[in-house]
C-alpha positions in Angstrom: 0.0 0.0 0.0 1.3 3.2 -0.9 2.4 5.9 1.6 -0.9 8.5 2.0 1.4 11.1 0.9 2.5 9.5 -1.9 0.4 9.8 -5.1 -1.2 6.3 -5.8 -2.1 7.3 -9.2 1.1 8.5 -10.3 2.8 5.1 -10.0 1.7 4.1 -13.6 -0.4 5.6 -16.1 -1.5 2.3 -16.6 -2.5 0.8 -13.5 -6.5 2.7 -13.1 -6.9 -0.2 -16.4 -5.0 -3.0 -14.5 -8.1 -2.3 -11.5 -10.8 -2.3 -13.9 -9.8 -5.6 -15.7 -9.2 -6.7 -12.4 -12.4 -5.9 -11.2 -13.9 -7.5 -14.5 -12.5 -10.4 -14.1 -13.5 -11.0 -10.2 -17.0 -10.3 -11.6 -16.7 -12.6 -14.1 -15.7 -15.7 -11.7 -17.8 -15.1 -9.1 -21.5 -14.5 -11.6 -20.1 -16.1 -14.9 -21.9 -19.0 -13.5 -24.9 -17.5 -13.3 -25.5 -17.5 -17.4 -27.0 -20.9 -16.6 -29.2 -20.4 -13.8 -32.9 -20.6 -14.8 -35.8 -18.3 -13.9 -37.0 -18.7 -10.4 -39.9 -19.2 -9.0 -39.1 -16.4 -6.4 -40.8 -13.2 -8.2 -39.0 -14.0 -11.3 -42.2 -15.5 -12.6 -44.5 -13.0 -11.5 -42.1 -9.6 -12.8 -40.7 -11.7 -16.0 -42.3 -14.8 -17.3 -46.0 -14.9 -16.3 -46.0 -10.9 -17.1 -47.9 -10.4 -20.3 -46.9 -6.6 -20.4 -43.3 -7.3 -19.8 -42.9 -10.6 -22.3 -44.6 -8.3 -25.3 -41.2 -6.0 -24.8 -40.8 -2.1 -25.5 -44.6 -1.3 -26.9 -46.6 1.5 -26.2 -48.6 -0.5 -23.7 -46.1 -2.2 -22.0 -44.7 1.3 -21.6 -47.9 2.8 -20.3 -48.2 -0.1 -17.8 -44.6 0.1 -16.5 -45.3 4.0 -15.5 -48.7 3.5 -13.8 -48.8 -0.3 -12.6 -46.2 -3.0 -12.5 -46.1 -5.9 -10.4 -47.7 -5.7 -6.9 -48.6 -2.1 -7.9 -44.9 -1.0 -6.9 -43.5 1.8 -8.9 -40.2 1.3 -10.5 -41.1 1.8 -14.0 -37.1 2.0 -15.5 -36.4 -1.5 -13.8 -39.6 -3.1 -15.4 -38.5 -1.0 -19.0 -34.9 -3.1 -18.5 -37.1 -6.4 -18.4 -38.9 -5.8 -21.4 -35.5 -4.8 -23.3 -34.4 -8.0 -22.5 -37.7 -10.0 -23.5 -37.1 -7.8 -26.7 -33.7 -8.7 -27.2 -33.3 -12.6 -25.5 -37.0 -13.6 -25.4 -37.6 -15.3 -22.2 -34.2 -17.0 -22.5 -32.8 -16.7 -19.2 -29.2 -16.4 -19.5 -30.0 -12.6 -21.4 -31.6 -11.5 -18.5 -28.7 -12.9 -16.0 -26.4 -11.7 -18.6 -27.8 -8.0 -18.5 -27.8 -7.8 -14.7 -24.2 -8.6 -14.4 -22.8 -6.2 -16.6 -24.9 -3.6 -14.8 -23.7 -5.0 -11.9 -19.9 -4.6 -13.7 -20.5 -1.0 -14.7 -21.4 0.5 -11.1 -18.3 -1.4 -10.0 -16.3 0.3 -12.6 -18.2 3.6 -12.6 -17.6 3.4 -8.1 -13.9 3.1 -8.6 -13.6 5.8 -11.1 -15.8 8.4 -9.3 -14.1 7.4 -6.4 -10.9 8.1 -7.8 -11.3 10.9 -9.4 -13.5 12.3 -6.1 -10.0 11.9 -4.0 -6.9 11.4 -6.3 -6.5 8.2 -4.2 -6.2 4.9 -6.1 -6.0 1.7 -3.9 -7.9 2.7 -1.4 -10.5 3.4 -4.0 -9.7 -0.1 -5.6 -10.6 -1.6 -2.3 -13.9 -0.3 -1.9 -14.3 -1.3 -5.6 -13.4 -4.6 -5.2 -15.3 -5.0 -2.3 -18.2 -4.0 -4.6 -17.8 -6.6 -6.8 -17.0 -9.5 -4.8 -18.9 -8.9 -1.5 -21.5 -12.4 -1.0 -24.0 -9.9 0.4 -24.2 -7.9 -3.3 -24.9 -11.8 -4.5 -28.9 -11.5 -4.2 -29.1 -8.3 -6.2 -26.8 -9.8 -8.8 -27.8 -13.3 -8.9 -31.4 -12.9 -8.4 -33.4 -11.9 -11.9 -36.5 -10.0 -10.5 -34.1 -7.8 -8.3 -32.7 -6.1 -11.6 -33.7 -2.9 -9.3 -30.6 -2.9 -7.5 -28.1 -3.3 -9.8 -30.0 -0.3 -12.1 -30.3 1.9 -9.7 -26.7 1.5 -8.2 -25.6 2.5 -11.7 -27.5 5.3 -11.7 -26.5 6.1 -8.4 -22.6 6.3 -9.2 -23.7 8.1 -12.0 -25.4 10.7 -10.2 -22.4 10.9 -7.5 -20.0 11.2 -11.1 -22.3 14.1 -12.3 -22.3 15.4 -8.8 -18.6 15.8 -9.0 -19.0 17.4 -12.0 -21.1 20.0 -10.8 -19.0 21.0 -7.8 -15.9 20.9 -9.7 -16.0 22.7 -12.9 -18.8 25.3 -12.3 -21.8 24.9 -10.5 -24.1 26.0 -13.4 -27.6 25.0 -14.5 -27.1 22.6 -16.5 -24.7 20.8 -14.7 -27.0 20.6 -11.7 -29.9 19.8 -14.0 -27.5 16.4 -14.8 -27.5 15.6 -11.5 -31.3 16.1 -10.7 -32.0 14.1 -13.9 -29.5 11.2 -13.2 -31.3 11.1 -10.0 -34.6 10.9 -11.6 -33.7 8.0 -13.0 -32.3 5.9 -10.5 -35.4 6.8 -8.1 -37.5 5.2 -11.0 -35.2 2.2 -10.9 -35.7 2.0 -7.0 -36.9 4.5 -4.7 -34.0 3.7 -2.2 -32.1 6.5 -3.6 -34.3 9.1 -1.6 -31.5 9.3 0.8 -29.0 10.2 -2.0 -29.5 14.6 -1.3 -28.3 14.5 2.2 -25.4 11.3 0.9 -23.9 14.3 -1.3 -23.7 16.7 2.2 -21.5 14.3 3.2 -19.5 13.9 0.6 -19.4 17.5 0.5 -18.0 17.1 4.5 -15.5 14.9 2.9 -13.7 14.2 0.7 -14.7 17.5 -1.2 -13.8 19.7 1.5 -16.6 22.0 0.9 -17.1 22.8 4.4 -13.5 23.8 4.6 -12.7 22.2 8.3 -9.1 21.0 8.7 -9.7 17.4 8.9 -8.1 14.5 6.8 -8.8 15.8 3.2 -7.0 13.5 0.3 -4.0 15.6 -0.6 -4.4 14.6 -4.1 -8.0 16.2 -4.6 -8.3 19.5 -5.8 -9.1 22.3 -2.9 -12.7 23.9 -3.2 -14.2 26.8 -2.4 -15.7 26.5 1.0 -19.5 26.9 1.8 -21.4 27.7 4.8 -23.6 24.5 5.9 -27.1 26.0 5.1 -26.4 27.7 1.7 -25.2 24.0 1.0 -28.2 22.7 2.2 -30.0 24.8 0.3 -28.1 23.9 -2.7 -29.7 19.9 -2.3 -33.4 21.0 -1.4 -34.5 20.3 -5.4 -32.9 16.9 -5.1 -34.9 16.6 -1.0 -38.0 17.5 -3.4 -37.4 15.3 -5.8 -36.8 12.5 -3.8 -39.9 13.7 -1.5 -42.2 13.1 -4.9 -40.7 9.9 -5.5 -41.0 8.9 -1.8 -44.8 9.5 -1.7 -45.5 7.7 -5.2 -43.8 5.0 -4.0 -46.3 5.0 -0.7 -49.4 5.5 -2.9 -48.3 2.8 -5.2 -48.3 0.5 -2.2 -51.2 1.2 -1.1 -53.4 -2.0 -0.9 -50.3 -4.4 -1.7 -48.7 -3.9 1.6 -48.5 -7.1 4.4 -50.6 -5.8 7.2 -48.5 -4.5 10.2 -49.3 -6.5 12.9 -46.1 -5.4 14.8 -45.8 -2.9 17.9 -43.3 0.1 16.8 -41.2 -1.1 20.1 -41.2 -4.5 18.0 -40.1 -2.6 14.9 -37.9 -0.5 16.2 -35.5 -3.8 18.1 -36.1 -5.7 14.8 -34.0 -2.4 13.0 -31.8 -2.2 15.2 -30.6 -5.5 15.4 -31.0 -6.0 11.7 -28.5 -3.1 11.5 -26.1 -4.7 14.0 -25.9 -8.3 11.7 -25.6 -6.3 8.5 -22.4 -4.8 9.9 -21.4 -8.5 11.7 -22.2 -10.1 8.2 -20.1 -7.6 6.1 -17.1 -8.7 7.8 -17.9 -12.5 8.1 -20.7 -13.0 5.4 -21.1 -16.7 6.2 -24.6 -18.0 6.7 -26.5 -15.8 4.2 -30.1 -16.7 3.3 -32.8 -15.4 0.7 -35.6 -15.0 3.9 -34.4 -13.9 6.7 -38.0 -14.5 8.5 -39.4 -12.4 12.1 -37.9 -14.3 15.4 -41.7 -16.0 17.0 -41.2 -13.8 19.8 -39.4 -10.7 20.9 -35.9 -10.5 20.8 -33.6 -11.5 23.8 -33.3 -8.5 26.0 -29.2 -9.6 25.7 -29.4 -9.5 22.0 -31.6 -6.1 21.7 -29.1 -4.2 24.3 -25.8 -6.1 22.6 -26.5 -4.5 19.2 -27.8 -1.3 20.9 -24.2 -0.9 22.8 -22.1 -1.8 19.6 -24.4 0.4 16.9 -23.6 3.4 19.3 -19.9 2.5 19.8 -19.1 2.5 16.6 -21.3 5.9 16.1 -19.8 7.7 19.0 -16.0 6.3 18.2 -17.1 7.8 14.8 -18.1 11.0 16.2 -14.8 11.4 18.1 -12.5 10.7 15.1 -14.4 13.0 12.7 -11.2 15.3 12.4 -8.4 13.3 12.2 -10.4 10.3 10.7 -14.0 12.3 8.6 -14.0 8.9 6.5 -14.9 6.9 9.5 -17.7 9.4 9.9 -18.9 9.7 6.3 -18.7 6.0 5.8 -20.9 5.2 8.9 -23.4 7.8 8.3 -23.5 6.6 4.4 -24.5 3.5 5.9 -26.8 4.4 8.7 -28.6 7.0 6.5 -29.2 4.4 3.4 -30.2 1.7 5.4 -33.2 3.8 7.1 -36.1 3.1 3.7 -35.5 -0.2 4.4 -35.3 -0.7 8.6 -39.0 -1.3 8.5 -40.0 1.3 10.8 -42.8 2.7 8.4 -44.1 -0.6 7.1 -43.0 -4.4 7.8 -43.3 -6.9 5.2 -42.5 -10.4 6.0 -39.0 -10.5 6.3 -36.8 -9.0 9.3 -33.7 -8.2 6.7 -32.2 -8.8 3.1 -28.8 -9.0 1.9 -29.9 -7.2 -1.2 -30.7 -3.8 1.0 -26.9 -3.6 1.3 -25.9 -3.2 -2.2 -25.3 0.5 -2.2 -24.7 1.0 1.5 -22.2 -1.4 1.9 -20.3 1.1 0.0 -20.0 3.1 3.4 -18.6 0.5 5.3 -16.4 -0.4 2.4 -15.2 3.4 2.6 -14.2 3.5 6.2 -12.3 0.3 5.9 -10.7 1.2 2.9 -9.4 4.6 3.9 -8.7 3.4 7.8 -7.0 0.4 6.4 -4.4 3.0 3.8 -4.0 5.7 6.6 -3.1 2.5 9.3 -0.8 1.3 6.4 0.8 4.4 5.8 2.2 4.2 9.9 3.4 1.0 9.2 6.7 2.1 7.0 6.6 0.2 3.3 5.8 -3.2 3.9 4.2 -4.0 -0.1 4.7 -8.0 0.6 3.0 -7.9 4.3 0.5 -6.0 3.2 -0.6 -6.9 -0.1 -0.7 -10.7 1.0 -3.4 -9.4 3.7 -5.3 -8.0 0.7 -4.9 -10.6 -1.4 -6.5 -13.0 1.2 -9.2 -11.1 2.1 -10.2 -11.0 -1.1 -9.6 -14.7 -1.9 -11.8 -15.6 1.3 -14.8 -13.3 -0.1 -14.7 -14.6 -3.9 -14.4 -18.1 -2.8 -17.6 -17.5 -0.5 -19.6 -15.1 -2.9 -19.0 -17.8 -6.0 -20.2 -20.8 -3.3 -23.4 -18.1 -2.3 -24.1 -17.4 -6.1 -24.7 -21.0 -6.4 -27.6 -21.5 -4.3 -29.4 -19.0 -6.9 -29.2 -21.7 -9.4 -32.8 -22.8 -8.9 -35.7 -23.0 -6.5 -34.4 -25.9 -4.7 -31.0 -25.4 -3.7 -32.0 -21.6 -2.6 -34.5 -23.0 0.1 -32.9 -25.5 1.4 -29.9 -23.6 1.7 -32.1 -21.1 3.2 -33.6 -23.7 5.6 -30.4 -24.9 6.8 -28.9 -21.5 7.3 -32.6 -19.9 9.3 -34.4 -23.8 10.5 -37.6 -21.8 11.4 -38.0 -20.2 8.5 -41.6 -20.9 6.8 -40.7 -19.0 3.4 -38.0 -21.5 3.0 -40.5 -24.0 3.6 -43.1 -22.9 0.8 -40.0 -22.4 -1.3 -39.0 -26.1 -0.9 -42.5 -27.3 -1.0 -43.1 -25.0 -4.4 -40.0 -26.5 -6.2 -40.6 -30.0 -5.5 -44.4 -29.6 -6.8 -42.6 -28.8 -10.0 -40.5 -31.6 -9.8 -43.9 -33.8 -9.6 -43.0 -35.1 -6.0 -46.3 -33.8 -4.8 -46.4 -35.4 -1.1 -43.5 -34.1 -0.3 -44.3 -30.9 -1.5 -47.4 -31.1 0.8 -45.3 -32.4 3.1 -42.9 -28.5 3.5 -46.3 -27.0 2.6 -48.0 -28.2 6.2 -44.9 -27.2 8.1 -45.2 -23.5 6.8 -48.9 -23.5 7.6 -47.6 -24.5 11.3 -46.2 -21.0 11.3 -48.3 -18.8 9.6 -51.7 -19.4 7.2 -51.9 -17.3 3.9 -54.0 -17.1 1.3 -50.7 -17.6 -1.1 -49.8 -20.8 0.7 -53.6 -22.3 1.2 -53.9 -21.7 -2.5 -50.4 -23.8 -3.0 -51.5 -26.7 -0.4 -55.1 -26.4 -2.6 -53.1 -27.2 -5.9 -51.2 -29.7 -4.6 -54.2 -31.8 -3.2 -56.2 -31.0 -6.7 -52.9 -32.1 -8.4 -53.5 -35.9 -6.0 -57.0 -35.7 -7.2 -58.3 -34.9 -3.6 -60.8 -32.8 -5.0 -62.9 -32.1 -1.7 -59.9 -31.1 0.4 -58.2 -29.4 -2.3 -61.9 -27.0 -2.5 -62.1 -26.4 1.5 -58.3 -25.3 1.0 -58.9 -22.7 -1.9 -62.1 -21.4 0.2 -60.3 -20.4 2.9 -58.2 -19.0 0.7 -60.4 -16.7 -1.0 -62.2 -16.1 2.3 -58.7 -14.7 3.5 -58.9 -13.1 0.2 -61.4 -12.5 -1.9 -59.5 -10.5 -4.5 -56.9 -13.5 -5.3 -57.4 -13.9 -8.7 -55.2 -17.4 -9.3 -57.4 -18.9 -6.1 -60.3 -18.3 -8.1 -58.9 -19.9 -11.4 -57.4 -22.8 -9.5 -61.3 -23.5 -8.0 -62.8 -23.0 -10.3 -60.4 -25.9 -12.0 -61.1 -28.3 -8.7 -65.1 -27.8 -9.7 -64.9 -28.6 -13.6 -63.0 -31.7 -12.5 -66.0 -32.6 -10.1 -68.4 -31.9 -13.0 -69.4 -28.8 -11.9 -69.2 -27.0 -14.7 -71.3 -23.7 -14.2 -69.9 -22.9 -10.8 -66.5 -23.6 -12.4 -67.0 -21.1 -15.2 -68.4 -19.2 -12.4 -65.3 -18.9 -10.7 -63.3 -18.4 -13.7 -64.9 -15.4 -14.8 -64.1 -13.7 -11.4 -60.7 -14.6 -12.0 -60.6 -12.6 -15.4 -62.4 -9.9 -13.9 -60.1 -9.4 -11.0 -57.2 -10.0 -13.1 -57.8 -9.5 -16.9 -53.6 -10.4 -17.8 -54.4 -13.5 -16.7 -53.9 -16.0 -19.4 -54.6 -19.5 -18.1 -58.5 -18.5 -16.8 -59.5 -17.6 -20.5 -58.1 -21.0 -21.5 -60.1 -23.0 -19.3 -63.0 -20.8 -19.3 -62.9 -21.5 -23.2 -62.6 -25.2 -22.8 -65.9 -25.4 -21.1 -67.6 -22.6 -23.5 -66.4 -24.7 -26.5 -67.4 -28.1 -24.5 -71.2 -27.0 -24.0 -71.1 -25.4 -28.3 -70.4 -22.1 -27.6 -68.1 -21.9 -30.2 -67.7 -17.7 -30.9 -67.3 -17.3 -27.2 -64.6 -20.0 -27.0 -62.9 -18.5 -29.9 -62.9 -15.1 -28.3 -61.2 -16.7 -25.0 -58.8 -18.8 -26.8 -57.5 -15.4 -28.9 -57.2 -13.7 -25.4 -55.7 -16.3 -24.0 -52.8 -16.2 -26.5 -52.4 -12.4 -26.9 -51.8 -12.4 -22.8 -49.6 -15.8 -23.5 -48.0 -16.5 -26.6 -46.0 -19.2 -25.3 -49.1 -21.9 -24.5 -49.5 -24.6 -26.6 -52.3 -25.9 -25.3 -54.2 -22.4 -26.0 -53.1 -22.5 -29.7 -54.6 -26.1 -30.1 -57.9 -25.3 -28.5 -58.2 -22.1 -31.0 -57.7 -24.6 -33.4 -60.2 -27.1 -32.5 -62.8 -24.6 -32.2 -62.0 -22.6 -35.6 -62.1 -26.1 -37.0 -66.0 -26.2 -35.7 -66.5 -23.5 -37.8 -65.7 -24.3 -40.6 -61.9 -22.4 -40.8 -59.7 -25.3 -41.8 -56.4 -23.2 -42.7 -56.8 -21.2 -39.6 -57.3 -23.9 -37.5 -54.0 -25.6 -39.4 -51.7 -22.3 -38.9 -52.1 -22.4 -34.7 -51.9 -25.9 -34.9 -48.3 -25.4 -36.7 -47.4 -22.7 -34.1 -48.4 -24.9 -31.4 -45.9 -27.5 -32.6 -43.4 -24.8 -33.1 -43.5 -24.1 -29.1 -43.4 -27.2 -27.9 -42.8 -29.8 -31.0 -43.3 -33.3 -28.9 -47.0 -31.8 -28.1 -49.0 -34.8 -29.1 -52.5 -33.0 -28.7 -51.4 -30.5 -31.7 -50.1 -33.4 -33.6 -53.3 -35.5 -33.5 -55.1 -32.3 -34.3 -52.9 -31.1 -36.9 -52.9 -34.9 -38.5 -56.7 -34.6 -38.6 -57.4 -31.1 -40.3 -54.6 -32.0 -42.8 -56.8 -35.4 -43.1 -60.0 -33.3 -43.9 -58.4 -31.3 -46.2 -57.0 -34.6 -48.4 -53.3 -34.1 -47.1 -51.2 -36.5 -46.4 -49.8 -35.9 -42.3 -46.1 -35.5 -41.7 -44.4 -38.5 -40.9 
């Protein structure tokens, strides 16, 4: 490690390029792997695959839908415009979309090092925090994990904004260049709305390592000197950015609206959750073993031990922070970076079902990575030059993370190995449970699946996971069970659009055919992009002769899915009723084209061709 008053950057015009093949390559090892992972069950279905708006790519109504729905009614409309550029580009091939989120993932690595740099004239200490970036396991979820392109968007937007920022402050604070800034800004926010903390983020930067306060502290030596500023005109400087963020802050609020999980905690119960889910984020940056996908609620309140262990360490650190702030402002400025990004997501406005997530450290992370980076050059710079010593220190930590961010990239490979992982890591953890229970239903091992299922509802009793034990029972041909299950599932709910569809399936198979059609035309009407309840809905209209009705299903039915095979052949057989031969033929053909070993479409196809004096294709 170079001495601190020593410029890094001079050593070699060269070596800024050596750190960003570097970082490259780390990213490449660790997510390379990841280019054959498949979609998951966890939200990748619901934001990606079984999204009609977002598999029809860049349209005008896709467009219209990212910007005033999306999934869950959340609003992140950029994030949901990334998924249908890749639907556009890869179809729903999903090594495109892993492939997109890793090089987003490799540009905000890049873009960190270079702002960083060029933000302090420092280069390895800016390196570390890089590399620390690209290799820490906790990034891995945001990374790894398809539906969570929001992270790795907006973090690219946020270096950008911190890049522009620099800009501004730098070489003349003029309209335009803030305008850059606000518009950057803009656009993360619409990637994820956990940049609203990013106005009073630039304060501190303007603390250090700008200097814009002008106290005497530890500036970098290697950073041009700037103007100083009193604190309140540079407050005043950020309140277009506090109202910017302030917009995007309440749409996001109004978006949720309806889609939230009911708080059912106390506020003292929120507030020792956040705190002690700020104290493991810390423990885990520095030993990020034990990582899971759910962290899930403790049953009870947390051990009075626990609650005042992570009290006493969160305001050690703070205070140590505090007392260091002019010898040591990084310290400072890296803790508050943390504290103050971490607070969207603490949970102290509104709980959903988990206690933390790795993926809410992705940007700040960046904090802690800062304190240790700069603590670790200044502490280096006392020792004397010791390159060997210290470089082999480096070069280990670094080998420990990679080796244990490549084995936590693996679990992402599919539903199965996430959960259980997850499962071992948390034991009473019912997410983990559904998770399991889901992947084996698609694996056909249904009692086992019902198996996880019951020990979930021995936690906790949804309407998402009576509707999975009702599908599971339907799929055993426990018809009566599988109906008392999907009841109370729609009594929980009564808006639960695929519990409708899914009883409404359990009556048509006890020949209850108009209360079945009953049931799936609530499920349209609560949910018109969904596909499959036309289909069936269809089935029984062209089953009883209504054969323009069934038509007029089967067409919706494949405009909301274009990949169903079984739609195309049912449009088929009921164009073939009337009397529309080539038709029928053409979806028959695009059946076969999806899914060529369909034997329904062949039979079909082989008997239009039949009619029409044509010999079949052997």
């Amino acid at each position: 490690m170079p001495s601190a008053n020593r410029s890094p950057s001079g050593n070699h015009p060269f070596l800024p390029w050596g750190v960003v093949a570097f970082l490259l390559v780390m990213i490449a090892v660790i997510y390379g792997q990841t280019l054959g992972f498949d979609f998951l069950g966890y939200d990748d279905l619901l934001f990606v695959v079984r999204s009609q708006p977002v598999c029809a790519g860049l349209t005008g109504s896709s467009i219209a839908w990212a910007f005033t729905n999306g999934p869950l009614g959340e609003w992140y409309p950029l994030s949901m415009l990334s998924h249908m550029l890749d639907c556009q580009i890869f179809g729903l091939s999903p090594w495109g979309h892993h492939l997109t989120s890793v090089l987003l993932h490799a540009a905000t690595t890049v873009g960190l090092f270079l702002v960083l740099r060029s933000m302090t004239g420092e280069l390895w200490p800016s390196a570390i925090v890089a590399t620390v970036m690209a290799v820490h396991p906790q990034h891995v979820e945001s990374v790894a994990w398809i539906a969570e392109r929001r992270d790795v968007l907006s973090g690219l937007f946020f270096v950008l904004t911190l890049g522009a920022y620099l800009g501004y402050v730098r070489h003349g604070r003029n309209v335009g260049r803030y305008l850059l800034v606000a518009a950057l800004l803009c656009l993360g926010l619409m990637s994820k709305a956990m940049l609203v903390t990013v106005p009073p983020l630039l304060l501190l930067l303007d603390y250090w390592p700008l200097g814009r306060f002008g106290h005497a502290g530890d500036l970098p030596q290697n950073a041009p000197v700037l103007p100083s500023q009193s604190f309140w005109r540079l407050v005043a400087e950020k309140l277009p950015l506090v109202a910017i963020a302030v917009c995007d802050g309440a749409m996001t609020l109004l978006s949720h609206v309806g889609n939230t999980t009911p708080i059912v905690q106390s506020w003292s119960d929120r507030f020792g959750n956040a705190v002690v889910s700020l104290a493991t984020y810390v423990f885990q940056f520095f030993y990020p073993a034990d990582l899971a996908a759910f962290y899930p609620f403790p049953a009870g309140r947390y051990p009075a031990w626990k609650l005042a262990g992570a009290i006493l360490a969160l305001v050690a650190i703070t205070v140590a922070a505090v007392f260091w702030r002019r010898k040591r402002p990084y310290l400072l400025v890296g803790w508050l970076w943390f504290l103050g990004m971490m607070v969207p997501v603490l949970g102290l406005v509104h709980v959903s079902d988990h206690a933390m997530a790795d993926r809410y450290m992705y940007l700040p992370s960046i904090g802690l990575a800062i304190a240790l980076a700069w603590g670790t050059a200044r502490a280096a710079a006392g020792l004397g030059e010791r390159p060997l010593f210290i470089g082999g220190c480096a070069a280990l930590a670094i080998g420990l993370l990679v080796s244990q961010a490549v084995r936590q990239t693996s679990y992402w490979h599919d539903d199965l190995a996430l959960w259980e992982h997850a499962l071992t890591v948390t034991p009473d953890n019912p997410n983990a449970e559904v998770g399991i229970g889901f992947a084996l239903s698609n694996l056909g091992l249904l009692d086992e699946a019902l198996e996880h299922y019951l020990r979930a509802a021995s936690w906790r009793v949804d309407a998402q996971l009576l509707n999975k034990i009702g599908t599971v029972l339907s799929q055993q041909q426990k018809l009566d069970e599988a109906a008392a299950f999907l009841q109370r599932a729609l009594d929980l709910d009564p808006n639960f659009a695929e519990a409708e569809a899914n009883l409404g399936m359990v009556l048509e198979l006890q020949r209850r055919l108009d209360e079945a059609a009953d049931h799936y035309r609530r499920a349209i009407e609560l949910n018109p992009l969904f596909a499959w309840p036309h289909f069936k809905l269809g089935n029984l209209l062209l089953k009883e002769g209504q054969i323009d009705q069934a038509i007029s299903h089967f067409e919706q039915a494949i405009v909301l899915d274009p990949t169903s095979p079984a739609a195309q052949t049912s449009l088929a057989v009921a164009l073939s009723e009337r009397g529309q031969i080539d038709r029928a033929v053409v979806h028959c053909r695009r059946a076969l084209a999806i899914a060529p070993d369909d034997e329904a479409a062949r039979r079909v196809l082989d008997k239009l061709l039949e009619s029409q004096g044509q010999m079949p294709p052997q």
